[in-house]
C-alpha positions in Angstrom: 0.0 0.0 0.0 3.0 2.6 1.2 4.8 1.9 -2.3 1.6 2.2 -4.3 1.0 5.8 -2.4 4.9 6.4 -3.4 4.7 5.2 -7.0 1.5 7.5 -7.1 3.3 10.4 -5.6 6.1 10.2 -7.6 3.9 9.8 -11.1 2.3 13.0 -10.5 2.3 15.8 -13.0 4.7 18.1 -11.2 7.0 15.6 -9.8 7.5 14.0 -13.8 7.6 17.5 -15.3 10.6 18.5 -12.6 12.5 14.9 -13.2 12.2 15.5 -17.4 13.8 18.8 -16.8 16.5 18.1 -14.4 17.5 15.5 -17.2 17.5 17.7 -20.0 19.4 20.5 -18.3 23.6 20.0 -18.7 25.8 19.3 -16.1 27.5 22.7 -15.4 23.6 24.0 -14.6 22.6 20.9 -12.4 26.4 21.7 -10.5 25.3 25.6 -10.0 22.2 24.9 -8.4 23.3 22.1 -6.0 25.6 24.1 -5.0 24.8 27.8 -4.8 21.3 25.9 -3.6 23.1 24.5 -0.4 25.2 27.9 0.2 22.0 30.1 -0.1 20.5 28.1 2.8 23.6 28.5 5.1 24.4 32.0 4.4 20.7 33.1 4.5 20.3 30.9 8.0 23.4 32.7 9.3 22.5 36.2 8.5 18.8 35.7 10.0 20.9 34.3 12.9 23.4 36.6 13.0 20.4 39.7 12.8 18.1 38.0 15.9 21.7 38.2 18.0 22.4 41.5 16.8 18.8 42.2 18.2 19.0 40.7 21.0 22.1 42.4 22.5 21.0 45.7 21.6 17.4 44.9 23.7 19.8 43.6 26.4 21.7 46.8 26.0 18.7 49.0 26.8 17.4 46.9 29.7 20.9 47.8 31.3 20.0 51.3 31.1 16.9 51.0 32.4 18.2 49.2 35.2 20.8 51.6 35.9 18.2 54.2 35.7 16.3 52.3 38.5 19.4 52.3 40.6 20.2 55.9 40.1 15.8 56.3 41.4 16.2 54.3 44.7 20.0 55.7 45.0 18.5 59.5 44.9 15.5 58.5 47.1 17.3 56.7 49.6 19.5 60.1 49.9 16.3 62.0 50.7 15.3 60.0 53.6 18.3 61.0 55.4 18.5 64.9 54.4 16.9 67.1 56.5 14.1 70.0 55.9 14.0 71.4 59.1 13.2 68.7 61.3 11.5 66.6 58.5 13.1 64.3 55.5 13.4 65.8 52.2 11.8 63.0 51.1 8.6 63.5 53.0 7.9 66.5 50.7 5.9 65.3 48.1 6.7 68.7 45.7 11.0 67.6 46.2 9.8 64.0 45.3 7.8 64.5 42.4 10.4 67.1 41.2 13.3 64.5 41.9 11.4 61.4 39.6 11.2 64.3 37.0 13.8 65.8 36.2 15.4 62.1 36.8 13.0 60.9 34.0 14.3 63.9 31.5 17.5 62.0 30.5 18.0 61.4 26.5 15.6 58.5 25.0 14.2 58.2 28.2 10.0 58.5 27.8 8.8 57.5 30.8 9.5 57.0 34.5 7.5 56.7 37.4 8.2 55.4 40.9 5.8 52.8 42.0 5.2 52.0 46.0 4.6 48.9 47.6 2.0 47.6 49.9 4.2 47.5 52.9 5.2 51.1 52.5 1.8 51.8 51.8 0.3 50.3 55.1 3.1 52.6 56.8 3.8 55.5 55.2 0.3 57.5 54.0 -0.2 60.3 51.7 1.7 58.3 48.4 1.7 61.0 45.3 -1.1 59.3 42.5 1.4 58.7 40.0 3.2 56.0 42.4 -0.2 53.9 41.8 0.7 50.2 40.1 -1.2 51.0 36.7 -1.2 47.5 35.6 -0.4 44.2 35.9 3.2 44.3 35.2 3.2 46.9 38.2 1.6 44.7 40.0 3.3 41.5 39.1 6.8 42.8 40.3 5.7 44.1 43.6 4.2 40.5 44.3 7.3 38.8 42.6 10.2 41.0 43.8 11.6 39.8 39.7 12.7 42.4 36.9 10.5 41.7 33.8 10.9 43.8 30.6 8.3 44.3 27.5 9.4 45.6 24.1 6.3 47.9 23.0 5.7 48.3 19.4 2.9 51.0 17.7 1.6 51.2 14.3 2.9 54.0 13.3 6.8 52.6 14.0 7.5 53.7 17.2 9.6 51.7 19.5 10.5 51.5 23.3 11.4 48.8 25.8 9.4 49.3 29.2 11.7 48.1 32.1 10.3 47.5 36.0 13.1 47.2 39.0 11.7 46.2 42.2 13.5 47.9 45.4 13.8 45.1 47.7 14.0 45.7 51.3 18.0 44.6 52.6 19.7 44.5 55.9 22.7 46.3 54.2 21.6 47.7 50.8 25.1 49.8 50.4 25.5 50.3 53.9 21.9 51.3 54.9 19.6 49.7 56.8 16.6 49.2 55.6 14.3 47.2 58.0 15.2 50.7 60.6 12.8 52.9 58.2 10.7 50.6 56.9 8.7 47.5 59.3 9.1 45.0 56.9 10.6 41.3 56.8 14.1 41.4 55.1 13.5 40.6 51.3 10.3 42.3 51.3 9.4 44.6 47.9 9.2 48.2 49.1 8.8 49.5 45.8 9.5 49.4 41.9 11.0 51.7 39.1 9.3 51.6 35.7 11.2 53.1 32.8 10.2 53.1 29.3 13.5 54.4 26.9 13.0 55.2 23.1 14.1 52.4 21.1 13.1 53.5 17.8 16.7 54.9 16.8 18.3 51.4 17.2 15.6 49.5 15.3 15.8 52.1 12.6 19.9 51.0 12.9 19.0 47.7 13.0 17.0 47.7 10.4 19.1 50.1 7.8 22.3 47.2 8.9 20.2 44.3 7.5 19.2 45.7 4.1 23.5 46.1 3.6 23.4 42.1 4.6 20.9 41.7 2.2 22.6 43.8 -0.7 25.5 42.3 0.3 24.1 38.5 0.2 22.5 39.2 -3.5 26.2 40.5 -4.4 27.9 37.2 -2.9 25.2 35.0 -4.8 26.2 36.4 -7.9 30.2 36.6 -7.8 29.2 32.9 -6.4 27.4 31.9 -9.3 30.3 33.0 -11.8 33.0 31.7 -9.9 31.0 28.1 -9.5 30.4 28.0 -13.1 34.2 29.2 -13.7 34.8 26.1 -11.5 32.7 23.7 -13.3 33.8 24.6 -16.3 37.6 24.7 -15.7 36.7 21.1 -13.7 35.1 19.7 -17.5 38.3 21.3 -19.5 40.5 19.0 -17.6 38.5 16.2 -17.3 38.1 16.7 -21.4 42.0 17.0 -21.7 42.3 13.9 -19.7 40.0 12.3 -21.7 42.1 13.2 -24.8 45.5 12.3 -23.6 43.9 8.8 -22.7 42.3 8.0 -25.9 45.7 9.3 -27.6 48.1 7.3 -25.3 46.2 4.4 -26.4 45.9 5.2 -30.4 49.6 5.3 -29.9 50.0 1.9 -28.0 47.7 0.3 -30.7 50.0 1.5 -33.8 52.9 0.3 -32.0 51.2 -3.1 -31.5 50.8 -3.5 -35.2 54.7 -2.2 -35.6 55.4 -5.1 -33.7 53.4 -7.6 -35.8 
């Protein structure tokens, strides 16, 4: 039944039409396409592979950033809580606050940034400015999960950016401050996050201006290739031919000198 279904298979229209012409076309031709065939595959898999890394390490590149732009947030606001306004901490001024995650959130590419509080310092500390509010369920997730997660956010119209939250996670000695002494929380606890959203759309642009060079540049390769494989196939056929020649005249030669003999 299977080598009916084959037979079948390989009698179809198609299949016949494709074996009649691989057996009319010469040998140089079936050469070229084996061969540039297979090379196309590997070069084309290599540059898609080669364009995903280049990708990936530029997204990789940007969540750094946004981390360090996290660090640089709790770094300022844990400097607030120990200066002084008077008898208060600067950071129990909501104006200084709100100015601080500003101007903080002004740095080049940077689109975004807002501090977001956790339920602990909620409970304690009351009176939170609006925009530190988890607004959705990435918020949300890292202040439960105490775990970095990143998004790449695309738009229609070909804008780019790569949204980035940092949880602040509560430490006996987070660069030699205590932070169980301000806060009443178990060590480990998530006192807060850091989301930051940087512009992207420069480096996909870059991105995507390096992978139309590969491209020209694999269309240029394909055709040196194809000249230099049928500069090979031919030069290969010469000296087979040559061969062929020398053969059939060593042995015209041996033959006359047979009959000499006789």
């Amino acid at each position: 039944m299977k080598n009916w279904k084959l037979s079948a298979l390989l009698n179809t229209p198609a299949i016949v039409y494709v074996s009649d012409w691989w057996d009319r076309i010469g040998l140089q031709l079936r050469l070229r396409i084996l061969v540039q065939g297979f090379l196309i595959v590997v070069l084309v898999a290599a540059q898609q592979w080669i364009s995903i890394q280049i990708e990936h390490r530029v997204l990789n590149t940007v969540e750094e950033r946004g981390k360090t732009v996290a660090d640089g947030v709790i770094n300022g606001l844990n400097t607030l809580m120990f200066a002084k306004l008077g008898k208060d901490d600067v950071i129990s001024d909501r104006k200084v606050c709100a100015l601080f995650i500003q101007k903080m959130g002004e740095s080049e590419h940077i689109k975004e940034l807002r501090v977001i509080r956790g339920k602990g310092v909620d409970d304690e500390y009351d009176g939170g400015l609006p925009q530190e509010k988890p607004v959705d369920d990435m918020d949300r997730r890292v202040l439960v999960s105490g775990k970095t997660e990143s998004q790449l956010i695309r738009s229609n119209d070909g804008d780019a950016s790569l949204r980035t939250v940092v949880p602040f996670i509560a430490k006996k000695n987070f660069r030699t401050t205590n932070c169980l002494k301000c806060h009443k929380v178990e060590e480990g606890s998530v006192l807060g996050a850091a989301s930051v959203v940087i512009d992207i759309k420069d480096d996909l642009a870059s991105i995507k201006k390096g992978n139309t060079w590969l491209w020209i540049g694999q269309g240029a390769l394909q055709i040196i290739l194809f000249f230099l494989i049928g500069w090979a196939v031919r030069r290969n056929k010469q000296a087979e031919l040559e061969l062929r020649i020398a053969a059939t005249a060593f042995e015209a030669q041996e033959g006359i000198f047979v009959t000499d003999a006789n």
